[in-house]
FIKOLZA-1660 file (N, C-alpha, C; in steps of 0.1 Angstrom, whole numbers, plus 5000, padded with zeros to 4 digits):
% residues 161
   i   px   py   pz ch aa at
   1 7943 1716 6532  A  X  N
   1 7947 1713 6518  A  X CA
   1 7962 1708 6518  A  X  C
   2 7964 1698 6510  A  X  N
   2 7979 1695 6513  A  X CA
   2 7985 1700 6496  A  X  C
   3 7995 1705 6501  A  X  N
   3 8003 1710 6493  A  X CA
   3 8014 1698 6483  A  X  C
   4 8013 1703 6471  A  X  N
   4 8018 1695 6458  A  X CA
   4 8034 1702 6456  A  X  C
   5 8041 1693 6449  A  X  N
   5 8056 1696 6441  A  X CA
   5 8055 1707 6439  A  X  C
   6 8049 1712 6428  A  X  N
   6 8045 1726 6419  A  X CA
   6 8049 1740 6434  A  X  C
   7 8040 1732 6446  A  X  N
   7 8038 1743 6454  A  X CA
   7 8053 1748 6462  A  X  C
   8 8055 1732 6466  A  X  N
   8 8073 1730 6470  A  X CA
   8 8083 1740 6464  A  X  C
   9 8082 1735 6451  A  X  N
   9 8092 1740 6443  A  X CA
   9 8092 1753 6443  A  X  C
  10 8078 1762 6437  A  X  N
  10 8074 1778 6437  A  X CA
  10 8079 1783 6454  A  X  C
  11 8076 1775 6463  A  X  N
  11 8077 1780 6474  A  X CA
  11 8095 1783 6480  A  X  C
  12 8098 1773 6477  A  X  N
  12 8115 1774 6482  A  X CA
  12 8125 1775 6472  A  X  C
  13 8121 1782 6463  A  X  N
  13 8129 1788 6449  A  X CA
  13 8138 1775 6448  A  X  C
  14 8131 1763 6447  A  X  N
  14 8137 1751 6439  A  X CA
  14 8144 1756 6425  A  X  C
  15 8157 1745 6420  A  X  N
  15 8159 1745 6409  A  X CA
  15 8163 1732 6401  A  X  C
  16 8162 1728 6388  A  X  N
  16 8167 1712 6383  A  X CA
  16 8179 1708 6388  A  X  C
  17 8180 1697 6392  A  X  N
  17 8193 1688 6400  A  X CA
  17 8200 1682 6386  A  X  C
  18 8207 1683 6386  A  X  N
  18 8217 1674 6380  A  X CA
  18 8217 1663 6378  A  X  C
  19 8213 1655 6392  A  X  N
  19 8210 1640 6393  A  X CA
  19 8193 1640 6393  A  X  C
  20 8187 1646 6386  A  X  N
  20 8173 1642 6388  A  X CA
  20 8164 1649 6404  A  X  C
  21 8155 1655 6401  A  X  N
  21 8147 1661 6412  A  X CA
  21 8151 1677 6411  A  X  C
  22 8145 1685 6422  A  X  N
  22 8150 1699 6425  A  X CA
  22 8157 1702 6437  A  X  C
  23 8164 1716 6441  A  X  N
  23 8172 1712 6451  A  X CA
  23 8174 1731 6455  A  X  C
  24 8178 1734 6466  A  X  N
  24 8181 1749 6466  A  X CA
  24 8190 1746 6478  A  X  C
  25 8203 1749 6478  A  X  N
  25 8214 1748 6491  A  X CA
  25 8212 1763 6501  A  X  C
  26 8209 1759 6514  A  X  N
  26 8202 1766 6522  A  X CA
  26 8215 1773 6532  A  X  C
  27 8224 1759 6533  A  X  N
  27 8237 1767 6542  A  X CA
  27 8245 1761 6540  A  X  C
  28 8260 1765 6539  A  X  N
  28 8269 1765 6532  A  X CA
  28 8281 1769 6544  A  X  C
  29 8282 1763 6553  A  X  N
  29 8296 1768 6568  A  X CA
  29 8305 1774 6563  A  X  C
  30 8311 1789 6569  A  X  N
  30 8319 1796 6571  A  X CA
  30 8336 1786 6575  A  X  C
  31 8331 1776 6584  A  X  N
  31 8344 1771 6587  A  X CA
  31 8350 1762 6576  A  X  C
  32 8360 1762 6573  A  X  N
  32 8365 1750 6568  A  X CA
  32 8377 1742 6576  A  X  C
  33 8378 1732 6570  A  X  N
  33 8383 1719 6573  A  X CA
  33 8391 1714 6556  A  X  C
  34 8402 1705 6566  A  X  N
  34 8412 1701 6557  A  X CA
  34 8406 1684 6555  A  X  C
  35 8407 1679 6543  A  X  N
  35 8408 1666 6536  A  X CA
  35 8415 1657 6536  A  X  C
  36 8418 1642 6537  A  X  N
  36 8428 1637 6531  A  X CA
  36 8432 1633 6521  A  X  C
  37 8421 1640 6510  A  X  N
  37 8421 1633 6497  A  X CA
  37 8427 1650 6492  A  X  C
  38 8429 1659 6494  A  X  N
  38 8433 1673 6492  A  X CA
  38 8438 1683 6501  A  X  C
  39 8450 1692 6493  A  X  N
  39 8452 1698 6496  A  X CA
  39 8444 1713 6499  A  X  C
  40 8432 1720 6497  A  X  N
  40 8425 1725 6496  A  X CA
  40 8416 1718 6507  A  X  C
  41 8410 1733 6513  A  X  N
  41 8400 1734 6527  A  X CA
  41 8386 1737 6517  A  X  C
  42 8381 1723 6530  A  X  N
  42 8364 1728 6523  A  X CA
  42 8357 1733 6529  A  X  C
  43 8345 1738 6530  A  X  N
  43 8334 1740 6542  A  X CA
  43 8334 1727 6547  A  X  C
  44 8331 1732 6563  A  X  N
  44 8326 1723 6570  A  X CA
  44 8316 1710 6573  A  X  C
  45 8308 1720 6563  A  X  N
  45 8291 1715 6560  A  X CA
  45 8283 1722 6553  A  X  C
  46 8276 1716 6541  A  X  N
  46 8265 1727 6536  A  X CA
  46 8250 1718 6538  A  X  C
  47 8239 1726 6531  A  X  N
  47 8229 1719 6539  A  X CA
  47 8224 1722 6522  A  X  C
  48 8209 1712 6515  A  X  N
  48 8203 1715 6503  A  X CA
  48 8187 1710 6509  A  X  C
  49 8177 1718 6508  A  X  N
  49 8164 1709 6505  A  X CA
  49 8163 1703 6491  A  X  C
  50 8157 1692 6489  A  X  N
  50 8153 1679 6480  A  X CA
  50 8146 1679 6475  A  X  C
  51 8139 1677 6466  A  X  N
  51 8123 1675 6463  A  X CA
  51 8125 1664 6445  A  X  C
  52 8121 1654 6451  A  X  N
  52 8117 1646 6440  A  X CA
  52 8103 1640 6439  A  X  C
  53 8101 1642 6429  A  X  N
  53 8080 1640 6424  A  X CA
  53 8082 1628 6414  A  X  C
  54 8070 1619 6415  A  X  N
  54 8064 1613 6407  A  X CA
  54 8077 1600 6401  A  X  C
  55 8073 1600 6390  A  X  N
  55 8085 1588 6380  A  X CA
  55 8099 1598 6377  A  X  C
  56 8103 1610 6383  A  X  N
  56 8118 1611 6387  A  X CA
  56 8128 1606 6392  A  X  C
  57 8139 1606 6393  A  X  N
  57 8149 1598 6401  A  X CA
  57 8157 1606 6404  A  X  C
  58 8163 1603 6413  A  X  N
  58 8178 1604 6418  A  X CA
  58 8189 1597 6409  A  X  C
  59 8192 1598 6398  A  X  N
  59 8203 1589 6390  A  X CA
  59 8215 1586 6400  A  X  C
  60 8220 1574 6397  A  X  N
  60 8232 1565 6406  A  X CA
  60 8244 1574 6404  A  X  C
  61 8249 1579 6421  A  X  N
  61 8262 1589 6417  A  X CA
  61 8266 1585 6433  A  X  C
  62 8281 1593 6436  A  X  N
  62 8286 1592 6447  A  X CA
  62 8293 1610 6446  A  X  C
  63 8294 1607 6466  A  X  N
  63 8300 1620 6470  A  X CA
  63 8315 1615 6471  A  X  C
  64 8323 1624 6477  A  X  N
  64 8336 1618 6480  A  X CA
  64 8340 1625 6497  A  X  C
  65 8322 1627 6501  A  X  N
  65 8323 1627 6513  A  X CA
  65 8308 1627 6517  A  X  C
  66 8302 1624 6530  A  X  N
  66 8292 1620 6535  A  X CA
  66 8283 1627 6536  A  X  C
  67 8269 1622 6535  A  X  N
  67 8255 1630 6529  A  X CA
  67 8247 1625 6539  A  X  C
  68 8240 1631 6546  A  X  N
  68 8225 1625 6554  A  X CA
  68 8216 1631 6548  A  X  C
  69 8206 1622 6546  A  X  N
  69 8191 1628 6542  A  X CA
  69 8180 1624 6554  A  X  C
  70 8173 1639 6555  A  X  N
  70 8162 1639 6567  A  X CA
  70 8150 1642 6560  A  X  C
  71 8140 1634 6559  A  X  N
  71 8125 1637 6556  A  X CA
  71 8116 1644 6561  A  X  C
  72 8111 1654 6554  A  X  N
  72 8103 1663 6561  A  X CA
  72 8084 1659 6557  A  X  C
  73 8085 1655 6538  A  X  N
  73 8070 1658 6536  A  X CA
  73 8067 1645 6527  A  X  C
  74 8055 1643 6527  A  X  N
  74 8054 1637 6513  A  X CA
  74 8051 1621 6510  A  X  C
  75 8055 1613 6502  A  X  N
  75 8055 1602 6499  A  X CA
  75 8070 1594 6506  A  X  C
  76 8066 1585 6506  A  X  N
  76 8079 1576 6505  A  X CA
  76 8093 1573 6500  A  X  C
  77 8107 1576 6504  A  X  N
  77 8113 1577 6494  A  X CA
  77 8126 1563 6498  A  X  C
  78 8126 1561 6486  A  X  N
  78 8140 1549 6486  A  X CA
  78 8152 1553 6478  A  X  C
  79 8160 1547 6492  A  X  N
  79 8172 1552 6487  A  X CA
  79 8180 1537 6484  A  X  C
  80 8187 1535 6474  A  X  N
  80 8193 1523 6473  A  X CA
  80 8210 1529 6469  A  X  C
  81 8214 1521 6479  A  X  N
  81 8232 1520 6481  A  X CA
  81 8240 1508 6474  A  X  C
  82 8248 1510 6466  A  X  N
  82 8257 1497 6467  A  X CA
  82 8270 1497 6476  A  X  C
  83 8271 1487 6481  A  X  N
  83 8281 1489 6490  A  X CA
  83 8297 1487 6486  A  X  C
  84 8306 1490 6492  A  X  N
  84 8319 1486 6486  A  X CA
  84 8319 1466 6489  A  X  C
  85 8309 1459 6496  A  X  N
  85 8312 1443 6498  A  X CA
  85 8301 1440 6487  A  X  C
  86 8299 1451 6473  A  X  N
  86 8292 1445 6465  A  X CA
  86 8276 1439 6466  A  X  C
  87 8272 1445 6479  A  X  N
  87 8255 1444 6481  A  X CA
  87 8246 1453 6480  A  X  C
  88 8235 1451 6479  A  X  N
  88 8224 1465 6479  A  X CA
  88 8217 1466 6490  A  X  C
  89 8218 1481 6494  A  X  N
  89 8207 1485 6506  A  X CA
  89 8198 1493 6500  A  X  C
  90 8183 1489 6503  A  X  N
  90 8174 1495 6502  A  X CA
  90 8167 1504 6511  A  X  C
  91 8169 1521 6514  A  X  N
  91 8164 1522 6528  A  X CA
  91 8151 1530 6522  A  X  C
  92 8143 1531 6532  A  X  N
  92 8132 1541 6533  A  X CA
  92 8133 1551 6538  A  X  C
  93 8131 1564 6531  A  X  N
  93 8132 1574 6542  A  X CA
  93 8119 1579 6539  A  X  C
  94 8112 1580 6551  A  X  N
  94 8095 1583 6549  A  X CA
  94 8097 1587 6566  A  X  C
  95 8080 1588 6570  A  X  N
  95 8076 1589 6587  A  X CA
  95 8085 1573 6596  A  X  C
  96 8083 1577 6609  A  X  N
  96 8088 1564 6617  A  X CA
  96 8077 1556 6616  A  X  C
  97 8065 1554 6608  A  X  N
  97 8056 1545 6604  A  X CA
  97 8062 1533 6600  A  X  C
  98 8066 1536 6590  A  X  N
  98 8071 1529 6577  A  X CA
  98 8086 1529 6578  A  X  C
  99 8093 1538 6575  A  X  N
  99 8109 1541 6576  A  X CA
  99 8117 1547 6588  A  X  C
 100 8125 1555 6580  A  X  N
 100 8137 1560 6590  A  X CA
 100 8132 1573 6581  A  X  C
 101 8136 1584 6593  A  X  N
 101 8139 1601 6592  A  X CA
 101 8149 1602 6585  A  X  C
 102 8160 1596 6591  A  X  N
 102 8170 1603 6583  A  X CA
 102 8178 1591 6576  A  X  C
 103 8189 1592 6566  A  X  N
 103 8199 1580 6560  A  X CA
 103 8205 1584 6562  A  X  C
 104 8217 1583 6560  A  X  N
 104 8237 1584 6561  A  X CA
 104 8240 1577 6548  A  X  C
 105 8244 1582 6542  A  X  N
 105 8249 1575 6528  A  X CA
 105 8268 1578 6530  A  X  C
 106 8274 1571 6533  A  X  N
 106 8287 1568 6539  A  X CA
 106 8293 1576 6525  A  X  C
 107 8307 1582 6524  A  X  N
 107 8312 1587 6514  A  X CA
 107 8316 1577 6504  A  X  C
 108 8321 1577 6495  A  X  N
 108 8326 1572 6480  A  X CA
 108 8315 1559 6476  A  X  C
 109 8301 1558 6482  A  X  N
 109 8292 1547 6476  A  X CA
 109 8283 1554 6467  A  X  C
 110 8286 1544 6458  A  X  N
 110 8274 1549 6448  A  X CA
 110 8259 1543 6455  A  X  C
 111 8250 1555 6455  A  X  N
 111 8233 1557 6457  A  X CA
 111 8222 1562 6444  A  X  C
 112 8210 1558 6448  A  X  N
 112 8201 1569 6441  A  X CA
 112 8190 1563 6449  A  X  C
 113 8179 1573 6443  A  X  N
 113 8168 1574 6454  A  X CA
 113 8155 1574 6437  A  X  C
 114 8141 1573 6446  A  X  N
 114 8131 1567 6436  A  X CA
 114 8117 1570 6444  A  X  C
 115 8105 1575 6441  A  X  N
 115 8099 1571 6450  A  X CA
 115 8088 1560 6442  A  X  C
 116 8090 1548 6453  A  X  N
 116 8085 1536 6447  A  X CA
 116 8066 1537 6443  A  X  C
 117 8066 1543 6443  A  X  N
 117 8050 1544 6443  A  X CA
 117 8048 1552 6429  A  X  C
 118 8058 1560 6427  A  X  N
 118 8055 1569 6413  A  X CA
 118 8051 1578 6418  A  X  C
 119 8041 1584 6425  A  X  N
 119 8027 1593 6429  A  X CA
 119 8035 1606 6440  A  X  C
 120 8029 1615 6434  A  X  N
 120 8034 1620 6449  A  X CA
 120 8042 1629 6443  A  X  C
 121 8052 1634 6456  A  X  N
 121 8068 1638 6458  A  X CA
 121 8074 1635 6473  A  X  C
 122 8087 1637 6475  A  X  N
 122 8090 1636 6483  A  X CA
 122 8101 1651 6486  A  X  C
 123 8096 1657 6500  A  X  N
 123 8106 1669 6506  A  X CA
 123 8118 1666 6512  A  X  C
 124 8127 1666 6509  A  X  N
 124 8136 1661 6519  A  X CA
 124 8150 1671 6526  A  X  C
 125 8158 1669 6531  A  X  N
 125 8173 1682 6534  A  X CA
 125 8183 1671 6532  A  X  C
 126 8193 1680 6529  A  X  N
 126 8208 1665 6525  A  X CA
 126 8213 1680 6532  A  X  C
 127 8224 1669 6543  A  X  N
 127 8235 1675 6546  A  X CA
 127 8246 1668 6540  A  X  C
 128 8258 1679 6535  A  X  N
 128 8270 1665 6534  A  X CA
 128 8285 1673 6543  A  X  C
 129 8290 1662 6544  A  X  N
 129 8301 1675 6553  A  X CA
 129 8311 1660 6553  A  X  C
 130 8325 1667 6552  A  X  N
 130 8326 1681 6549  A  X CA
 130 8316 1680 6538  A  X  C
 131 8315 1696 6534  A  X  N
 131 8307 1705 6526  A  X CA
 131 8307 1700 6510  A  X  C
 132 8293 1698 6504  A  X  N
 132 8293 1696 6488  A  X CA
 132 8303 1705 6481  A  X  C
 133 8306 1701 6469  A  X  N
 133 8316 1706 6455  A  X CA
 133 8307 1700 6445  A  X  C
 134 8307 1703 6434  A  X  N
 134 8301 1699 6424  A  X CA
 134 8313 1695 6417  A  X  C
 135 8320 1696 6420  A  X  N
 135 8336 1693 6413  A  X CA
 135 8338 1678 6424  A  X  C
 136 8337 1674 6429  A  X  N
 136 8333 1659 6435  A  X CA
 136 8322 1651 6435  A  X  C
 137 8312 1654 6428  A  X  N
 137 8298 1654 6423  A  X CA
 137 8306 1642 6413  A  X  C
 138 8298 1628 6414  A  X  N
 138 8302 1620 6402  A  X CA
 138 8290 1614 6398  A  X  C
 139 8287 1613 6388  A  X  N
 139 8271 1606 6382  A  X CA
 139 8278 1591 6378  A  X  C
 140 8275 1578 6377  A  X  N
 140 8276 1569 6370  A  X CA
 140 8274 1567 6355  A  X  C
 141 8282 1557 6353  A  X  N
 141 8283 1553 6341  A  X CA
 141 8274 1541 6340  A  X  C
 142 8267 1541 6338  A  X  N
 142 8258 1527 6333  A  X CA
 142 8264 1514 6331  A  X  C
 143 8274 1517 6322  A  X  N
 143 8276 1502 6316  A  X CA
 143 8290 1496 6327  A  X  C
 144 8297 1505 6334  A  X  N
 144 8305 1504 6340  A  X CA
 144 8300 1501 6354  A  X  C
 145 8288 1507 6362  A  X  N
 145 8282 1502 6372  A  X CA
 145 8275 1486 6372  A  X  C
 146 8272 1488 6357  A  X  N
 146 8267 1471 6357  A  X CA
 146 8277 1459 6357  A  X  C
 147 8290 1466 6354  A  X  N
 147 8301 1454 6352  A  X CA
 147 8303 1454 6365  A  X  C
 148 8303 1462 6375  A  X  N
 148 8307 1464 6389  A  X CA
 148 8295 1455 6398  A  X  C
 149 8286 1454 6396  A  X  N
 149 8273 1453 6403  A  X CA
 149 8263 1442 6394  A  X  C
 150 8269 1430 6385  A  X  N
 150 8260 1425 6378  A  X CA
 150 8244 1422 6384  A  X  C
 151 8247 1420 6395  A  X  N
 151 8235 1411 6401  A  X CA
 151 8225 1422 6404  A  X  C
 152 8230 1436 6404  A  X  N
 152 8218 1444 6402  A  X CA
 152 8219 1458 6388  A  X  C
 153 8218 1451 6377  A  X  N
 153 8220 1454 6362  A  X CA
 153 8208 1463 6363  A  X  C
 154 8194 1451 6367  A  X  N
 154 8180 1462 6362  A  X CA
 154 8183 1477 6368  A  X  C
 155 8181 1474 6383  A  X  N
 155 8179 1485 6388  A  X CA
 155 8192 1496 6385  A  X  C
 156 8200 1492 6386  A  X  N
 156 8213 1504 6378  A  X CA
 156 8210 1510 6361  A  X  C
 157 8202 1501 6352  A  X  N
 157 8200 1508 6347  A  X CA
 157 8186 1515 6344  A  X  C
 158 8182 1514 6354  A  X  N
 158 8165 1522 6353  A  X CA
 158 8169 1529 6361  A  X  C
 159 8178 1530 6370  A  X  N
 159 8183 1545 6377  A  X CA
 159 8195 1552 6376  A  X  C
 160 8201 1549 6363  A  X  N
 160 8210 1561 6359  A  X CA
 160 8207 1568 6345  A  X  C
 161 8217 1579 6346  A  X  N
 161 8210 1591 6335  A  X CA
 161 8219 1593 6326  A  X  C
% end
């Protein structure tokens, strides 16, 4: 029997994301490390499982330090990047069928993620390191992403919140 979102979520005490989907931070490093953008030590690294189902998104946001996402279950998932040279990457993160296991989403680029099919969900882990802050956590602005990024208006605004 293959197992559904519903089951995901109940199973790994998921909870609502901020940016759209569910998420539970699994490890969180003892060590810290110094910044150049701060005077304050962060963790080294923390770790979160993923889980976005159906016509949910990942709303367009940046870290202000670097995230990999690794695929474990599920459907299909697309991750779309805008780059600082003003272009769009669209990656897949699914099986080595179809995609790549894991992304790298480089620090300070605005992303979001979709799964193109609608159906489904997708399981995934984000690492970011140094270590997530929700206080570095930035969601986009819509109308300011579209002045930044005209040439991709639609999709910036069907994927922000």
């Amino acid at each position: 029997m293959e197992n559904n979102a519903a089951y995901w979520i109940n199973k790994l005490n998921l909870m609502p994301h901020p940016e759209g989907g569910f998420y539970k931070e699994v490890f969180r490093s003892e060590i810290e490390v110094g910044v150049a953008y701060s005077d304050k030590l962060k963790q080294a690294i923390t770790s979160i499982y993923y889980l976005l189902e159906g016509n949910d998104y990942s709303g367009f946001h940046r870290l202000k330090s670097d995230e990999i996402w690794y695929f474990h279950k599920g459907a299909p998932l697309h991750i779309h990047v805008l780059t600082n040279a003003g272009l769009l990457q669209s990656i897949e993160l699914s099986d080595l069928e179809t995609g790549r296991l894991s992304v790298v989403i480089p620090a300070g680029l605005w992303f979001a993620a979709e799964i193109p099919s609608k159906q489904g969900y997708c399981l995934a882990s984000c690492a970011v390191a140094p270590g997530f802050d929700f206080s570095e956590f930035e969601m986009a602005e819509k109308d300011a992403l579209c002045q930044g990024y005209p040439q991709y208006a639609d999709l910036i605004t069907r994927l922000c919140r």
